[in-house]
Structure formats: structure tokens, C-alpha cells
C-alpha positions in Angstrom: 49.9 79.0 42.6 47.1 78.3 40.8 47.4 75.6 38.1 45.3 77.2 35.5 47.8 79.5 35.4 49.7 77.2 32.5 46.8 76.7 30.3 46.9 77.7 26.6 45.1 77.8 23.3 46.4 75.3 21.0 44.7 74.2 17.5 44.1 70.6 17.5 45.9 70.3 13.9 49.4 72.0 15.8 49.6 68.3 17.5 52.1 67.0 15.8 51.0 63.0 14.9 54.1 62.1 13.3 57.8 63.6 13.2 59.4 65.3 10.8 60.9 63.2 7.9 64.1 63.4 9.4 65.0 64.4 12.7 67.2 67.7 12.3 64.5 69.1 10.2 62.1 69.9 12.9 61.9 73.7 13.6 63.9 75.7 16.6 62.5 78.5 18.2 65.3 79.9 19.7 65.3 82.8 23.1 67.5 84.4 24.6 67.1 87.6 27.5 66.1 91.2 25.7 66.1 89.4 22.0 63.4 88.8 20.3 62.8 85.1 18.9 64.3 83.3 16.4 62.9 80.8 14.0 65.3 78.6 12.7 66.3 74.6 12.7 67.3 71.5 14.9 69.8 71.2 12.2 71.5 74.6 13.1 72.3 73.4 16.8 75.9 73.6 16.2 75.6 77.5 15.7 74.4 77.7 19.3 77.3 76.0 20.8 79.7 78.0 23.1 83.3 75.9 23.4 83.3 74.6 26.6 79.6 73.7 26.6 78.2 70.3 28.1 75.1 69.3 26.7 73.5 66.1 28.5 71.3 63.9 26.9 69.1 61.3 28.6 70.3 58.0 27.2 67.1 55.3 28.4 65.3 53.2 26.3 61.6 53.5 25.3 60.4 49.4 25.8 57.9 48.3 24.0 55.2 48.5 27.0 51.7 48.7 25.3 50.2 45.3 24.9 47.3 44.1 23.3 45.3 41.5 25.0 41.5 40.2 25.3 39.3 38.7 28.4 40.0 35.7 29.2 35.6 34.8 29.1 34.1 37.4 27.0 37.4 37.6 24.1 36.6 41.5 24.3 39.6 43.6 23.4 41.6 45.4 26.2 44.8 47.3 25.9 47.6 47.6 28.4 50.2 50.0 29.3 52.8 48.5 31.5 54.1 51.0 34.1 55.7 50.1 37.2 55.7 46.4 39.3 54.6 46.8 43.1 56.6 44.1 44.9 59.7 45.4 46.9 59.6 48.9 46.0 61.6 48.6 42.4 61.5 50.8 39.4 60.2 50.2 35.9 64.1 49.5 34.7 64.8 47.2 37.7 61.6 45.1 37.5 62.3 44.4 33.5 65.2 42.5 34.6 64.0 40.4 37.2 62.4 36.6 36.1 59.0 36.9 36.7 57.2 33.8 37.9 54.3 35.7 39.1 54.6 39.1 39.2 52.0 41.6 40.2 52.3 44.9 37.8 50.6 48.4 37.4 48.9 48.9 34.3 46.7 51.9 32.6 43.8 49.5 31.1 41.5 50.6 28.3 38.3 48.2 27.8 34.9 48.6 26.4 33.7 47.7 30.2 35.8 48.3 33.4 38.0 45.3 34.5 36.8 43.9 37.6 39.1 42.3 40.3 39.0 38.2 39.6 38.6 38.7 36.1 40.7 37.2 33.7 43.0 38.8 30.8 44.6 36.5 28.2 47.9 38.6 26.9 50.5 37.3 24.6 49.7 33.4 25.1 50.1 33.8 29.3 47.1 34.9 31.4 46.9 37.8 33.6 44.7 38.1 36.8 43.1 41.8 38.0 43.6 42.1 41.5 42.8 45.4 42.4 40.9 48.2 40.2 42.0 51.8 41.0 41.3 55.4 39.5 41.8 57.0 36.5 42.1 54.0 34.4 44.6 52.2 36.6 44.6 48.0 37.5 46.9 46.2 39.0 47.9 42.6 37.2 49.5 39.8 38.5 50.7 37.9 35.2 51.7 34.5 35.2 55.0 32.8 34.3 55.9 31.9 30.4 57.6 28.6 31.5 60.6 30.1 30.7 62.8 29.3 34.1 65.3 31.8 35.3 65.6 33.4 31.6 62.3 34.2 31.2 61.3 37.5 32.2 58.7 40.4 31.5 60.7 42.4 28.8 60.5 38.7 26.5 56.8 39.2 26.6 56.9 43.1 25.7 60.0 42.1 23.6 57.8 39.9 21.5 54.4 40.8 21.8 55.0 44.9 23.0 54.1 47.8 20.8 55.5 51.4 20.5 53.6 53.0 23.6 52.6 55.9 22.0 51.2 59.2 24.0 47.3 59.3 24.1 47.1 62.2 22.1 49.1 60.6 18.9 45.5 59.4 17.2 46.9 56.5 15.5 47.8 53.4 15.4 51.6 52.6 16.0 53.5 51.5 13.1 57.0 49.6 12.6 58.8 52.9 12.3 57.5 54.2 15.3 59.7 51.9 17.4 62.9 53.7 15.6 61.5 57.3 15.8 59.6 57.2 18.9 63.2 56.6 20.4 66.7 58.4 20.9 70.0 57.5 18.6 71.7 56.6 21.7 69.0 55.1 23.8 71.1 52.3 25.6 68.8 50.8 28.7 65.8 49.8 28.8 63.6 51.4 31.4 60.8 54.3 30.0 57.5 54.1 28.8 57.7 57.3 27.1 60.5 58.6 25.1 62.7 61.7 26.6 61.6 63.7 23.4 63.7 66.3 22.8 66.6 63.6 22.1 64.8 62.5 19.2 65.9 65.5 17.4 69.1 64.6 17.2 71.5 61.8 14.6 74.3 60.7 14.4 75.2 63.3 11.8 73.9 66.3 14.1 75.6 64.8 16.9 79.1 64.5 15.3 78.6 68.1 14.3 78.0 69.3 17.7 81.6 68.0 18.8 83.3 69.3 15.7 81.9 72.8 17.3 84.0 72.3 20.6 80.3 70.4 22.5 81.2 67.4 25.1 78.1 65.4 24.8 77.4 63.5 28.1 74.2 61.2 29.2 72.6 60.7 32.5 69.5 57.9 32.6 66.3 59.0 33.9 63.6 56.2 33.3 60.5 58.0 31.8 56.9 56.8 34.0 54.2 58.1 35.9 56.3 61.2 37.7 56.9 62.4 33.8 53.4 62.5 32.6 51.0 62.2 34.6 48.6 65.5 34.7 48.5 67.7 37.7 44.9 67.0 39.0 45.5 69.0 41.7 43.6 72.9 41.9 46.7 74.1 43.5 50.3 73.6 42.0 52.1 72.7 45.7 49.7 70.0 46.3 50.6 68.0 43.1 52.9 65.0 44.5 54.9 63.2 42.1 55.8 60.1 41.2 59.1 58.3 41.9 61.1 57.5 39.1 64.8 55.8 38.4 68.0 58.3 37.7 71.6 57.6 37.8 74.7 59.8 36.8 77.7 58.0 36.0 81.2 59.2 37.0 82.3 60.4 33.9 79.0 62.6 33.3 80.1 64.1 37.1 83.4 64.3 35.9 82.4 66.7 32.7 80.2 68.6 34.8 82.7 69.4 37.4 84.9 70.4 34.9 82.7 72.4 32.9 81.8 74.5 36.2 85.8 75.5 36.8 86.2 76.5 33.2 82.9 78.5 33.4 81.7 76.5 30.4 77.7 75.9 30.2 75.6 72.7 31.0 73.2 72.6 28.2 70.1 70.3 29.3 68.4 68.2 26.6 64.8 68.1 27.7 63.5 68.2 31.2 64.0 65.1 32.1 67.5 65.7 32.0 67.0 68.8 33.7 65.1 66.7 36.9 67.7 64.2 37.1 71.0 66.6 37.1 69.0 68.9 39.8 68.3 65.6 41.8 72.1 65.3 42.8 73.4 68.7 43.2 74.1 70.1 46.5 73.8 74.0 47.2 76.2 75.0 45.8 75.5 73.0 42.3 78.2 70.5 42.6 76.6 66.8 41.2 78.0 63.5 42.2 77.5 60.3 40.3 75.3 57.7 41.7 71.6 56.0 41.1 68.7 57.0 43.2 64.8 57.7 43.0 63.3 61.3 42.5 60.3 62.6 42.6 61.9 66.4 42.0 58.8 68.2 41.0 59.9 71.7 39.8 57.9 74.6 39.3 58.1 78.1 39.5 60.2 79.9 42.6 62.6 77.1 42.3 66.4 77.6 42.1 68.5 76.2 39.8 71.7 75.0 40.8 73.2 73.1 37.7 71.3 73.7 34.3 72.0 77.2 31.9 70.0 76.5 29.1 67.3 74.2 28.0 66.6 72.3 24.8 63.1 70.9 25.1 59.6 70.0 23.1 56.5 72.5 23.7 54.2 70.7 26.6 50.9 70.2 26.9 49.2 72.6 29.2 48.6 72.3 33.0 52.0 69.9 32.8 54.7 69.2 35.1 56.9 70.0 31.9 55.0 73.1 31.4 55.9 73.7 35.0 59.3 73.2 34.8 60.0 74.9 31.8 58.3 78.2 33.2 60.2 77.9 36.5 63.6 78.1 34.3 62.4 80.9 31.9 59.2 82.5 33.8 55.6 81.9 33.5 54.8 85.3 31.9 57.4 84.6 29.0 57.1 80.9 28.7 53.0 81.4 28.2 54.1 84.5 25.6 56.8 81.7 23.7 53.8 79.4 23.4 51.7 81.9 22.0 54.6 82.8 19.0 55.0 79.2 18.7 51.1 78.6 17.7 51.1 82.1 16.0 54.2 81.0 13.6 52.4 77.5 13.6 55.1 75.3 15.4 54.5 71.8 15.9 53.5 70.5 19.7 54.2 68.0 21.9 56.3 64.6 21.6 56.5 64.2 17.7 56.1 68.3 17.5 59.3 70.9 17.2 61.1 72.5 19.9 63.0 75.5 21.6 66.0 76.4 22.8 66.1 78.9 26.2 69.7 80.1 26.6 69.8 82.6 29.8 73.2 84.2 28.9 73.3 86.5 25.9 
């Protein structure tokens, strides 16, 4: 499959750089088989629920993983995005917990000149050696100790000198509210460096409303990194690889989902990283147990899916894993034609943008 296959026009001004004023009020495209689509809002989610339903939300927490810093010789600026550590194989999550000492990190690194391996980086008051360049932007950093003993670990320096790590293609600078909108109502570890965005449409209110319909809300964690958004380089679809990334189910998540199946209720997925996690753990026949592991699920179209019947989720940028994923659930052909109403009715894009609602059953 060829990977130009999920490109698409979009305006430049569709790219949403800020969300809505509240967060039910972004627009709802709304499909369904044979129907034609409907333009509504977040805020009429309650309409769309079916009793028995199960909607799952992903319930990590974006840190604050962009950090400013400057060369240690020269003073010039550089910015950092935290990803992943690389010592004994752990995730993003994991490695926030663990004191640091020195710990050797992967970072996306924007300078005015390439870092060079040796070179010195001066970041919130502790110093940070390159030790290896790599491409597309990438270094790896081995940061030094705050003096903090056993307490003192790399989420207190994102704690207190992080930022709001917002996607490349919001063109301005973070501000304070970004750290409250730029993440979920009921965000609860920390462990992403990107929000799961289609759970920003939802408070408390809309939430509340969504049981008083006869919804069981339920949350699975799947730590947003590198596997989420990263581009597909790659000419051919099959030969993109993905990136591992955290995901647990806990019991009572497996629980609601088991139960959901014998009534013949729905699982509702909010946003495809939700989607990735639940189809991580099912078997064949679309039973999920609880449990943590790492995935690197990539999901495109021709796959089957075993758990999810509809799909809440943000529109994607083109030639995405996301993009993928959603046209493997709903079909390239009619995924590519929802874009195209989307930009012709003049929907919002991407992480700060509106979203749509794919419900397979009538």
C-alpha cells in the first residue's frame, strides 16, 4: 500500500492553533453506514449513546517535557523535547519515576547549529552532555544529577522548569493555559509527551451527562511518544515500524468490557490511542485481559478489529499512523471523502481542531 495514498488538501488556516473556548463546543461530524453526515456538537455526545455502551478514555498525563536550555560555551538557545530514557529498556512513564543521578535520555533538539557529541547544554541550572547525534533532529543526553539524593528525579526538573510540549504545527508559543487544555479532565499518570486528543473534548459536565444517558465510562493508560507521532517515512505503508510505547488495562476496565460483550452492548473508543491499546490485549476472539505491556500495534488498513465499534477521534494529519488507523476502521475511500466534507464545511484539524464520530452500526 502505498503511503501517498492518505494524503489530503488542507488550508493552512483549518489548523486549529488554539481550542475552542470550552471544550464541548468543538464541532462533531458524525457517520454512520448508508447516512449521509451530520454536523453537530461535542456537546450532543449524550444523543449518540446506546445503554449498554462502554466508552474508554485514555487516562495519562501530558508532562511538561519541552525544556528550554542554552550551550553551555556559546549561550545560544536550544530547545528540548524529552522522549524516552535508553538505559534498561524502560518507558517514558517508568523512567519519570526513577532518581536520576546520571541518566542518559532521547531528545528532539532544535538549535541554530547542530549539537555535536562532547558539547555541552546548560538546562534548568544542571548541565547536560550530547553523547550521540542521530537523524531527524534526534540527540541523546546524559543529564547530570540536581543533588537532590534518592528524591530527586527527572519529572522535578520538567516539574519546574518543563513547558506545555506543544505539536510542531501549533505556531506559538505555549502559554499558562495550555498546560490545562492541552490535557484530559481525568489525566491521572504522568507518562505522554503528547496529549490523547480527542479526551480533551470532554468535562466534567459532559462526562456526567454521558452516564445519566445509561454510558459506563472506563480508562485504559497508553503513554503517548514516538510510536504515536512520528511520520511514516517509509514509501510503502508495511515497511513503517513503530515505536514501542507503555499500555496497561486495569481489571475493572476488563471487567466492563467483558461485560459489555455478553450483553451485546458497544465499546465506544475515545481516540486511537485507545483504540491501539484495547486491540494490544485481545485475543481472536476479542476477549481483553487486564495487564501492562509494550506495543508497537501499527494498524492500517486490511486489519481486523476484534474489540472496538465506534470511534471518537480528532482529524489527522496526512500520511499518519492515525490517518492509517482511522481508515483501516472506516475505509480509505470514505475516510479520505470525510476529510474532504470536513475541509469543505470548514472543520477544525488536528490536536486543538474538532472531531468525528464513526459508529459502524446504524
Amino acid at each position: 500500500m502505498d503511503t501517498q495514498e492518505f494524503s489530503f488538501e488542507l488550508p493552512p488556516h483549518l489548523i486549529a492553533q488554539y481550542p475552542a473556548p470550552r471544550r464541548e463546543e468543538a464541532r462533531l461530524c458524525c457517520l454512520r453506514p448508508g447516512c449521509p453526515p451530520l454536523h453537530r456538537s461535542i456537546s450532543l455526545l449524550p444523543e449518540h449513546i446506546r445503554p449498554g455502551d462502554v466508552w474508554v478514555f485514555n487516562d495519562t498525563q501530558v508532562v511538561k517535557a519541552r525544556l528550554v536550555g542554552k550551550k553551555h560555551k556559546s549561550g545560544g538557545r536550544v530547545e528540548l523535547l524529552v522522549v524516552e530514557p535508553l538505559h534498561e529498556g524502560l518507558g517514558l512513564g517508568e523512567g519519570l519515576q526513577r532518581p536520576t543521578g546520571s541518566l542518559v535520555w532521547r531528545c528532539l533538539a532544535k538549535a541554530s547549529k547542530a549539537l555535536r557529541p562532547g558539547e555541552l547544554l546548560e538546562v534548568g541550572g544542571r548541565l547536560a552532555e550530547v553523547q550521540s547525534r542521530e537523524e531527524e533532529g534526534f540527540v541523546t543526553l546524559r543529564f547530570e544529577g540536581g543533588g537532590g539524593g534518592e528524591g530527586d528525579t527527572l519529572a522535578t526538573l520538567l516539574e519546574a522548569y518543563g513547558h506545555t510540549p506543544l505539536p510542531p504545527y501549533v505556531r506559538r508559543a505555549s502559554t499558562p493555559e495550555d498546560a490545562c487544555r492541552y490535557q484530559t479532565v481525568f489525566a491521572q499518570s504522568p507518562g505522554s509527551i503528547a496529549a490523547p486528543t480527542a479526551g480533551l473534548h470532554f468535562s466534567p459536565a459532559l462526562l456526567k451527562a454521558m452516564k445519566a444517558q445509561g454510558a459506563q465510562l472506563a480508562f485504559i493508560r497508553l503513554d503517548v511518544g514516538l510510536g504515536t507521532f512520528l511520520p511514516v517515512r517509509t514509501a510503502r505503508v508495511e515497511a513503517h515500524r513503530m515505536h514501542e510505547e507503555n499500555c496497561s488495562i486495569p481489571q475493572e476496565t476488563a471487567q466492563a468490557l467483558q461485560e459489555a460483550r455478553a450483553r451485546g452492548g458497544r465499546v465506544v473508543a475515545v481516540g486511537t490511542t485507545v483504540v491501539r491499546c484495547l486491540e494490544s490485549f485481545a485475543d481472536e476472539a476479542g476477549r481483553v485481559e487486564a495487564g501492562s505491556r509494550r506495543t508497537d500495534i501499527f494498524i492500517f488498513p486490511g486489519y481486523r478489529f476484534r474489540v472496538v465499534q465506534a470511534l471518537l477521534t480528532n482529524f489527522h494529519l496526512p500520511n499518519s499512523t492515525l490517518l492509517m488507523l482511522v481508515a483501516a476502521f472506516w475505509g480509505p475511500r470514505e475516510t479520505l471523502a470525510a476529510y474532504r466534507e470536513a475541509v469543505a464545511q470548514g472543520y477544525r484539524f488536528y490536536s486543538f481542531g474538532d472531531a468525528m464520530l464513526l459508529e459502524k452500526t446504524p
